[in-house]
C-alpha positions as CSV (number, residue, x, y, z in Angstrom):
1,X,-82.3,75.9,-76.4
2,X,-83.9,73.2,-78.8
3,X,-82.9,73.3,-82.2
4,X,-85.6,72.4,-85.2
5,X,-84.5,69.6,-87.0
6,X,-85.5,69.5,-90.9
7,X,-85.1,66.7,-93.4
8,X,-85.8,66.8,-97.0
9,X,-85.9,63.8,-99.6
10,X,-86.3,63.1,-102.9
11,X,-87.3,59.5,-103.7
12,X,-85.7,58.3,-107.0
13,X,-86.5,54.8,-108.9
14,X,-87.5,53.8,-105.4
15,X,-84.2,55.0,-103.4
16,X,-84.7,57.8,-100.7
17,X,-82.4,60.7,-100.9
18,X,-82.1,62.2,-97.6
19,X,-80.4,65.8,-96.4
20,X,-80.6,66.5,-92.4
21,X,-80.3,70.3,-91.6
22,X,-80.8,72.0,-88.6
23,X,-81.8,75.2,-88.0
24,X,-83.0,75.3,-92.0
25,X,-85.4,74.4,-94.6
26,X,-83.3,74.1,-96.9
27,X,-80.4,71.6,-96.3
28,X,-77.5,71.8,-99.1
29,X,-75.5,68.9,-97.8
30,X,-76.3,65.5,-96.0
31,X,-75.7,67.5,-92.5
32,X,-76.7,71.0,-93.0
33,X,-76.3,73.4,-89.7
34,X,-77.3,76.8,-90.1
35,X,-76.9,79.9,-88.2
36,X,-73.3,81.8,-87.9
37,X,-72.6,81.0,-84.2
38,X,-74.0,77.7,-84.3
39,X,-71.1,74.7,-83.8
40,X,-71.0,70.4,-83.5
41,X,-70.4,69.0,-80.3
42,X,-68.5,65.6,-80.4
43,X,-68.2,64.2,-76.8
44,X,-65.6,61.6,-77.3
45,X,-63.6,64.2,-78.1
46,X,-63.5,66.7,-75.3
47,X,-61.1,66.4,-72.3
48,X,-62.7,64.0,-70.2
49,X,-63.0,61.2,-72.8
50,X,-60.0,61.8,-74.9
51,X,-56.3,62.3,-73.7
52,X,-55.3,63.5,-76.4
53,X,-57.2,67.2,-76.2
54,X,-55.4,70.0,-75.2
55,X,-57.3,70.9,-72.9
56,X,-58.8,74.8,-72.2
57,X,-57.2,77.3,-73.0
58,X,-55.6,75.7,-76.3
59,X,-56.9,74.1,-79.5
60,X,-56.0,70.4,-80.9
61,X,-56.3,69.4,-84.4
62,X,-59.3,67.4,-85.6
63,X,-57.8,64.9,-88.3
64,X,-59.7,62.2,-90.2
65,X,-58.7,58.6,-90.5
66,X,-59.0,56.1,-93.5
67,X,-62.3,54.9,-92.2
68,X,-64.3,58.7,-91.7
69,X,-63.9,59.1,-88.4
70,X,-62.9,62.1,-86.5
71,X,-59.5,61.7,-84.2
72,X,-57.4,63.7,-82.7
73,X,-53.6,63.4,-82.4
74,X,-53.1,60.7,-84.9
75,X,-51.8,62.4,-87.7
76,X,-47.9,62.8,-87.9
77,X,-46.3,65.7,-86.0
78,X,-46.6,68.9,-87.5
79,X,-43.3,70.7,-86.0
80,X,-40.2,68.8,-86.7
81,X,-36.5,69.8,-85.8
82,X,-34.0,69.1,-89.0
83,X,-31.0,70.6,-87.9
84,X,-29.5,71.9,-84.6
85,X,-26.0,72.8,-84.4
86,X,-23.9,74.3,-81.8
87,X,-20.6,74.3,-84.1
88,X,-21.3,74.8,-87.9
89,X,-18.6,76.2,-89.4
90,X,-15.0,75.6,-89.2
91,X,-13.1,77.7,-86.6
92,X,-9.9,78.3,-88.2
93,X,-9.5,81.0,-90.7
94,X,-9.3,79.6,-93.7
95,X,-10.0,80.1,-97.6
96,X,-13.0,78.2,-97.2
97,X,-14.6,80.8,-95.2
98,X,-12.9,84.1,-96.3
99,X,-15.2,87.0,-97.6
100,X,-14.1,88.9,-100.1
101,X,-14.2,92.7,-100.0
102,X,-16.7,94.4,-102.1
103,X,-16.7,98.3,-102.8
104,X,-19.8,99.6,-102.8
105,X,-21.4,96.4,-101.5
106,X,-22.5,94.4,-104.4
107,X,-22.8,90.6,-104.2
108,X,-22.0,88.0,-101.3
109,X,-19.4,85.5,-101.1
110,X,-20.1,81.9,-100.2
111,X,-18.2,81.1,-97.0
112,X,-18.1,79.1,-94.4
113,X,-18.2,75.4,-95.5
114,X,-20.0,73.0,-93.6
115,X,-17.7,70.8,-91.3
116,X,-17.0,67.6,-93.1
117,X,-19.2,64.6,-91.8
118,X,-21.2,66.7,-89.3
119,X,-24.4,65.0,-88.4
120,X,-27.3,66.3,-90.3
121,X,-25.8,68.6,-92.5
122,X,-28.5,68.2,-94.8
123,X,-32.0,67.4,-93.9
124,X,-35.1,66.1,-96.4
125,X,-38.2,67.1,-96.7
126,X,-41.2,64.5,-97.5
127,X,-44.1,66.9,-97.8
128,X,-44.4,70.7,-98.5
129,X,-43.7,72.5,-95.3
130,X,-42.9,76.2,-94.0
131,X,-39.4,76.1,-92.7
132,X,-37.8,78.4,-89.9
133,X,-34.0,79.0,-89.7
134,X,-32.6,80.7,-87.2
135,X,-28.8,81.2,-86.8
136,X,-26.3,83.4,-84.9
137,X,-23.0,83.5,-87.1
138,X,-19.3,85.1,-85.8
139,X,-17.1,86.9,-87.5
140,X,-13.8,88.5,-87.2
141,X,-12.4,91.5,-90.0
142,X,-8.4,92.6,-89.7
143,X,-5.9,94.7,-91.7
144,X,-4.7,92.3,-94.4
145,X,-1.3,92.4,-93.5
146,X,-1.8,90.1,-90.3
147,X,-4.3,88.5,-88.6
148,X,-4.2,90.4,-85.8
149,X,-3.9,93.5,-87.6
150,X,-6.0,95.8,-85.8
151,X,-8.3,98.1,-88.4
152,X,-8.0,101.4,-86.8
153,X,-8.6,104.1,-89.8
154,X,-12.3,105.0,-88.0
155,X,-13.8,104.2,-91.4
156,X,-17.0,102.5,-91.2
157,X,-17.6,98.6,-93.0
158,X,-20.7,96.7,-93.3
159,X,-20.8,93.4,-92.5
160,X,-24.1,91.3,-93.9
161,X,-24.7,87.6,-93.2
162,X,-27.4,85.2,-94.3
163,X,-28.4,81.6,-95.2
164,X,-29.4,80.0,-98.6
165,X,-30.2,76.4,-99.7
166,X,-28.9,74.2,-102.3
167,X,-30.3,70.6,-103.3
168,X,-28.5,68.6,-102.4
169,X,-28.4,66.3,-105.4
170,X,-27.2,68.6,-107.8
171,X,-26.0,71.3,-105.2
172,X,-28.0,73.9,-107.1
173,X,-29.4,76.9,-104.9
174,X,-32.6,77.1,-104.2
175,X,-34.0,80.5,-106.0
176,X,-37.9,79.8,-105.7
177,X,-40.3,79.3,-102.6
178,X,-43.5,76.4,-102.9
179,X,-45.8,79.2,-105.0
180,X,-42.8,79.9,-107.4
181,X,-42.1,83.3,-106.2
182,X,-38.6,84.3,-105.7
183,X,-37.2,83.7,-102.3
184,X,-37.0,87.2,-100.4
185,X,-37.7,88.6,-103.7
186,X,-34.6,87.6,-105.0
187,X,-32.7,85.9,-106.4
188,X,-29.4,87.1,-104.6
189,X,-25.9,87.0,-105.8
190,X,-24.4,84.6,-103.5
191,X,-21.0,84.3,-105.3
192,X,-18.8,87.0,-106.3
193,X,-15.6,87.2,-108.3
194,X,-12.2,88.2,-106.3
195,X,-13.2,91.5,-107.7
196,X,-16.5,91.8,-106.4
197,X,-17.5,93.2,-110.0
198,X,-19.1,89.7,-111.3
199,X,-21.9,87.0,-109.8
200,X,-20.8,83.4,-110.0
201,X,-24.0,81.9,-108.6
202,X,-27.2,83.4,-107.4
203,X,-29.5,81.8,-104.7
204,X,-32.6,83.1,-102.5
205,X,-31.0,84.7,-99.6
206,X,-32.3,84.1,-96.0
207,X,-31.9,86.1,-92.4
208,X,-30.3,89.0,-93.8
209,X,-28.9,90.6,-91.3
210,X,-26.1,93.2,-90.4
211,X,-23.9,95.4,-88.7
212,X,-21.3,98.8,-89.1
213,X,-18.3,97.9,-88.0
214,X,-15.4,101.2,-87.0
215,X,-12.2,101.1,-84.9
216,X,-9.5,103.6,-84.1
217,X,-7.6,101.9,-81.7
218,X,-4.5,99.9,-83.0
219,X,-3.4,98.0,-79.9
220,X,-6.6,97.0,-78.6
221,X,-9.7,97.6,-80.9
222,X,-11.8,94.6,-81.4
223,X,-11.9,92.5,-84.7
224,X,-12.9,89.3,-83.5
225,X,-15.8,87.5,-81.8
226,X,-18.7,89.4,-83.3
227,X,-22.0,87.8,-84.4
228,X,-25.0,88.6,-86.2
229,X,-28.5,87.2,-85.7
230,X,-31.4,86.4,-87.6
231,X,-34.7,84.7,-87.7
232,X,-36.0,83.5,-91.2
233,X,-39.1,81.9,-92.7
234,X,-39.5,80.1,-96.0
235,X,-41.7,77.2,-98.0
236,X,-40.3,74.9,-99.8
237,X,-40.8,71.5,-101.8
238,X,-40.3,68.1,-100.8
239,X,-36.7,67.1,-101.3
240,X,-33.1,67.2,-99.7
241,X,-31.7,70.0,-98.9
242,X,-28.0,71.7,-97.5
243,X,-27.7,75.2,-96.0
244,X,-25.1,77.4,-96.7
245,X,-24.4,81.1,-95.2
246,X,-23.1,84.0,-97.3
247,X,-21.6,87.0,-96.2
248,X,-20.6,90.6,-97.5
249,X,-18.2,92.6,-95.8
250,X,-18.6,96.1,-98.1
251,X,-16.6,99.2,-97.9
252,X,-16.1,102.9,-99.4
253,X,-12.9,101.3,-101.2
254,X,-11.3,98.3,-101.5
255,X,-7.9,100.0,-101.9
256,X,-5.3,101.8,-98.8
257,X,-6.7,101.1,-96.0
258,X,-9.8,99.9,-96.9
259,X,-7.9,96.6,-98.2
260,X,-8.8,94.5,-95.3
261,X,-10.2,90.7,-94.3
262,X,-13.1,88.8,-93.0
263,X,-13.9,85.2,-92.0
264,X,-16.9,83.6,-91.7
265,X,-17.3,81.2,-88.7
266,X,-14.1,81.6,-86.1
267,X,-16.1,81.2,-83.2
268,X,-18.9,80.1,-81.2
269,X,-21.8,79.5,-84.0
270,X,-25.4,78.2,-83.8
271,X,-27.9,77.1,-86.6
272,X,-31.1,75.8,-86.3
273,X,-33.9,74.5,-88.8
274,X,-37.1,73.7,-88.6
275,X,-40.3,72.1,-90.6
276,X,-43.9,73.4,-89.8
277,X,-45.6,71.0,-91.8
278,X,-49.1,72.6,-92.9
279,X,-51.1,69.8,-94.8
């Protein structure tokens, strides 16, 4: 099908002012095409002339270069792997990753510290960019007399995990998102007192996610070896940055039986971060 091609000028001082639209009287740019389902065809950049299209079936970004021209593929890549770690956490049950026991459930605890010198602990940021965490996290929760004290009351705790920021250069936590909204409409207390009464810190929160946990069974009920999952999205600024996880473990009452332990981390644990990079 032939398309009409119009051009309109406007001669100045003796310089010719051209606009070229097709499909239209009435071109508002240099190159004017008109119509709603009307497209530009480029031939150097379909499949046959240029590796680096896609190909059918899929889409590949158009980018343009310092001189004007269209390319494809050679802009920087827009999906980038910070951090992927088999074994975050330290194993051992420690005070470094112990949760403390809140009644009623208010607040998070801090635990689970990075292992010292572990590559890429923290990972920086050069441009704006949407950034996916995904983690699975193990935990274990005993009678506080022993650590193999089996919890066999029946009563029911909660046990909530998630990931936060800080930056790392003043080891702040990260509260707001690229657009200044509150992370997860936060912030979240991320730091409680022994008590479980007071926040220390707050910090936007990350992959909340959770389980009941119930036993009877004093010889051989579970405690250990759990995990909880969860899949998160946030933007953030350029910069450096170090994740952290929180957790919760909250009961009916932190007294009689109810006085129990969690740790963050004894086992098999997997984090992974990654940069969409939109601009």
């Amino acid at each position: 099908m032939k398309k009409i091609i119009y051009i309109a000028s406007l001669l100045l001082s003796g310089t010719i002012f051209a606009q070229v639209g097709i499909n239209t009287t009435n071109p508002q740019q240099e190159l004017h095409v008109a119509g709603s389902t009307e497209g530009i065809k480029v031939e150097g950049l379909n499949t046959i002339n240029n590796v680096n299209n896609l190909g059918y079936g899929s889409s590949t970004r158009v980018y343009v270069d310092a001189d004007g021209d269209l390319t494809l593929a050679s802009s920087s890549r827009n999906v980038e792997i910070l951090f992927d770690s088999e074994n975050y956490l330290m194993d051992a049950p420690t005070p470094d990753n112990l949760v403390n026991q809140t009644g009623g459930g208010f607040g998070y605890t801090v635990a689970g510290v990075p292992l010292a010198g572990i590559a890429g602990s923290s990972f920086t940021l050069t441009k704006p960019a949407i950034i996916e965490v995904n983690y699975s996290v193990s935990w274990q929760v005993y009678k506080t007399a022993s650590a193999s004290g089996r919890i066999d009351d029946e009563h029911a705790r909660i046990i909530q995990t998630g990931i936060f920021f800080r930056d790392a250069a003043t080891m702040a936590p990260v509260i707001i998102d690229v657009d200044g909204n509150n992370i997860n409409d936060g912030p979240w207390c991320v730091d409680v007192n022994s008590g479980g009464t007071i926040c220390n810190e707050w910090g936007g929160m990350l992959g909340i996610n959770g389980q009941f946990y119930n036993n009877s069974n004093s010889k051989n009920g579970e405690y250990a070896n759990y995990h909880n999952t969860s899949s998160d999205y946030v933007k953030l600024n350029p910069g450096t940055y170090v994740a952290f996880f929180a957790a919760q473990l909250a009961v009916g009452d932190t007294g009689g039986t109810g006085a129990v332990k969690m740790h963050l981390g004894t086992g098999n644990d997997d984090l992974q971060i990654i940069a969409h990079y939109y601009d």
